[in-house]
Structures are given as structure tokens and as C-alpha cells.
N, C-alpha and C positions, 0 to 999 in steps of 0.2 A: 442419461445424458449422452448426446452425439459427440463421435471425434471433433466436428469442430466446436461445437458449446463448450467441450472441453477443453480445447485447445484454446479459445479466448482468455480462457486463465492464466496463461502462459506471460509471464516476464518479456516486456517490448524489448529490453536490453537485453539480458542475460539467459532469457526462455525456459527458465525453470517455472516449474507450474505451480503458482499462487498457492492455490486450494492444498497440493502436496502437503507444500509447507509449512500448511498452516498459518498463512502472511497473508489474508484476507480481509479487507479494512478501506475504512475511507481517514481522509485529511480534509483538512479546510480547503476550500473552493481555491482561494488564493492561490495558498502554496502549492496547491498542482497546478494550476494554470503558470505559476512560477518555473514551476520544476519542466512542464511541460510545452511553454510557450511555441516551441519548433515545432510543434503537428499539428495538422488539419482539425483533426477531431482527437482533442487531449481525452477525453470524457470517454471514448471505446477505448481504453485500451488499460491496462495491468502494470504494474510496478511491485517487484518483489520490495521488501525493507531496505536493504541494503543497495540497491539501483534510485532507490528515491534519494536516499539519504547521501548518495554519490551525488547528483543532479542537482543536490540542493547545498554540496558543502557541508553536512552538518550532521547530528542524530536529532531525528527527530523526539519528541518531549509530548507531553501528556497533553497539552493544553493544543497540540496542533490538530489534534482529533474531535473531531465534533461530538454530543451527545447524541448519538445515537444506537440504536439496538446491535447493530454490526460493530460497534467498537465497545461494547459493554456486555459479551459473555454472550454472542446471538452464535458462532463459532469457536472452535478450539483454537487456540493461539501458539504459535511458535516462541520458544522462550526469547526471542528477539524483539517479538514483538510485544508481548509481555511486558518487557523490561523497556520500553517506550511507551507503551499503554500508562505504565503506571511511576516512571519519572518526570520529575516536574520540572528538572534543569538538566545541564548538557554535561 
């Protein structure tokens, strides 16, 4: 991987690297384009767990994750995210 591929990983807010922390994930469509409304292209860019969940007011919950192989064991998980992967209320 190139400094910059790697560097895309990186927190739009707070620039800690995604991948480090093991905060690698998708959300329902919506609530990024919620969280993300202000930019150009919401869709390139990174949000650690705790920079979303800033942006949105809230913790994020089990059901805001879509079924897919990237939120279901496709990556190692940071216990933070973990512990939103797998609650179902706030």
C-alpha cells in the first residue's frame, strides 16, 4: 500500500488512521449522507467511530450497519466498534 492509499484511511475530522484502529466499517447510506451532508463527495472520505457518532449526536447501534461482509468479521474490530456492531439500543 502507498503513503497516499494509506493515508485515505485517515479520520476527515480527527486524522487518526481507520485501519490502525481497527474502526473499519460501513453505515446505512442515509445516515452518512446525514452525518456528512457538508461535502462534495461524502462517499471518499473516512470517519473514525467516535467522529461519526460526534456528527450524528448519538452512538451508533447494531441495526445502522448494513449486512454486509465488512461489518460481519470481513476485518479485526476495535472494541468500540464491536460494542456498536453488536448493540441493538443506545
Amino acid at each position: 500500500m502507498t503513503k497516499q492509499e494509506y493515508e485515505a484511511f485517515n479520520c476527515w475530522d480527527c486524522n487518526v488512521n481507520t485501519l490502525e484502529i481497527d474502526e473499519y466499517y460501513m453505515v446505512d447510506d442515509e445516515l452518512w449522507r446525514s452525518a456528512t451532508d457538508e461535502l462534495d463527495t461524502p462517499m471518499d472520505i473516512m470517519l473514525c467511530v467516535g467522529c461519526l457518532e460526534s456528527r450524528l449526536g448519538g452512538k451508533l447501534v447494531a441495526s445502522d450497519f448494513p449486512e454486509l461482509p465488512i461489518n460481519r468479521g470481513f476485518f479485526p474490530y476495535s472494541t468500540r466498534l464491536l460494542n456498536r456492531l453488536t448493540n441493538v439500543s443506545n
